[in-house]
C-alpha positions in Angstrom: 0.0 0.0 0.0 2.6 2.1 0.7 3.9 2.1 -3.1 1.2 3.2 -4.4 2.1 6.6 -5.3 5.5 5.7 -5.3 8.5 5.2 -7.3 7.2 1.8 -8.8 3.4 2.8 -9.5 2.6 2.2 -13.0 2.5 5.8 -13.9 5.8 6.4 -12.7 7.2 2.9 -14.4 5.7 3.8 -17.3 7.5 7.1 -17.4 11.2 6.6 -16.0 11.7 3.8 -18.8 9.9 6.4 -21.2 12.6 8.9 -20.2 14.9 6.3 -20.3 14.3 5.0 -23.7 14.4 8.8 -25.1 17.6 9.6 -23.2 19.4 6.8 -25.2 17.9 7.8 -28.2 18.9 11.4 -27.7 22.6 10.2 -26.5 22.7 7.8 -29.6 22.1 10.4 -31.9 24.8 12.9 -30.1 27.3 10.6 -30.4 26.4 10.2 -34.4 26.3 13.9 -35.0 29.7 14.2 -32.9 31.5 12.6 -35.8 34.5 11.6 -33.3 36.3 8.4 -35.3 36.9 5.7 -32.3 32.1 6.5 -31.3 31.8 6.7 -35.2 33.4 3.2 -36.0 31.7 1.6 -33.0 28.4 3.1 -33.8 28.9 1.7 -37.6 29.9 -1.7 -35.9 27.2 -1.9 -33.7 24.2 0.3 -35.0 25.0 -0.1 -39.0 21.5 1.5 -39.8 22.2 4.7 -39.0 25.0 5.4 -40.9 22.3 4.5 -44.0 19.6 6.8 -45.0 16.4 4.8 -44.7 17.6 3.6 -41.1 18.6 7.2 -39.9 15.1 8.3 -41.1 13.6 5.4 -38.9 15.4 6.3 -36.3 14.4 9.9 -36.0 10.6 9.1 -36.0 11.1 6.1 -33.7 12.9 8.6 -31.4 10.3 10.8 -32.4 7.1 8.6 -31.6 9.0 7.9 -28.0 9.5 11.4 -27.1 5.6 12.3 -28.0 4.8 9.9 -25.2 6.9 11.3 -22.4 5.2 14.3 -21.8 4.2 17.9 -22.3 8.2 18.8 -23.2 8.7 15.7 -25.0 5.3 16.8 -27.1 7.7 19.7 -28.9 10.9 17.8 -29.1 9.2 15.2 -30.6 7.1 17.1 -33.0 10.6 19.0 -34.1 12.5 15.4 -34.5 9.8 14.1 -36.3 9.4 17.4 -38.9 13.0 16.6 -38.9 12.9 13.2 -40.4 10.1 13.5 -43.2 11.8 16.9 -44.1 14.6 15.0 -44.4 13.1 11.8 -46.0 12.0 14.7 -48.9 15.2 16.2 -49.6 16.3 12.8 -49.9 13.5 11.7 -52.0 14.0 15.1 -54.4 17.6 14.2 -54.9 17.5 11.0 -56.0 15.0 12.2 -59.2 17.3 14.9 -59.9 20.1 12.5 -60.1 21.2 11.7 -64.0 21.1 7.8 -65.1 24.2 6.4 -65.1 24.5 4.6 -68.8 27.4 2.6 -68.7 28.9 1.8 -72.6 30.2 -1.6 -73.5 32.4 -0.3 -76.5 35.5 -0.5 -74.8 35.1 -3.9 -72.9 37.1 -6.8 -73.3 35.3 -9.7 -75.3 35.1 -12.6 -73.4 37.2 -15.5 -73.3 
């Protein structure tokens, strides 16, 4: 009885590993945007997808969705990283149609033996 509007209520559960979850995000992303070489090759070792496009994107509105859900602060923040990521998902869409085919000539290849 005497836990019930403590530390290990639900409510309170629910939000420390909320906060928790978002803090590692946040950290995660820190360290990726820190560009230091020994964080950079362990995060490429350990969390490949965010040195791609499509995973970074997933990981911004993943951090995104978490940070809606911890709160009144965490409303903004998340709103922000998550304008963040389809702005970015855009660009990145955008580029790639402006991008010219590569044709690639076989004139000048060896014939085959």
């Amino acid at each position: 009885a005497s836990l019930r509007g403590g530390l290990l209520s639900g409510l309170a559960l629910h939000r420390l590993l909320t906060s928790a979850w978002v803090s590692g995000f946040g950290g995660m992303l820190l360290m990726r945007e820190l560009s230091i070489p020994p964080v950079r090759r362990w995060l490429n070792q350990h969390f490949h997808f965010l040195s791609t496009t499509s995973g970074s994107t997933a990981f911004l509105m993943c951090a995104a969705t978490m940070a809606l859900a911890s709160g009144p602060v965490g409303v903004v923040a998340g709103a922000a990283t998550l304008a963040n990521a389809w702005y970015g998902a855009y660009l990145r869409r955008l580029r790639r149609r402006r991008r010219p085919a590569v044709v690639v000539s076989t004139h000048n290849l060896p014939a085959p033996s």
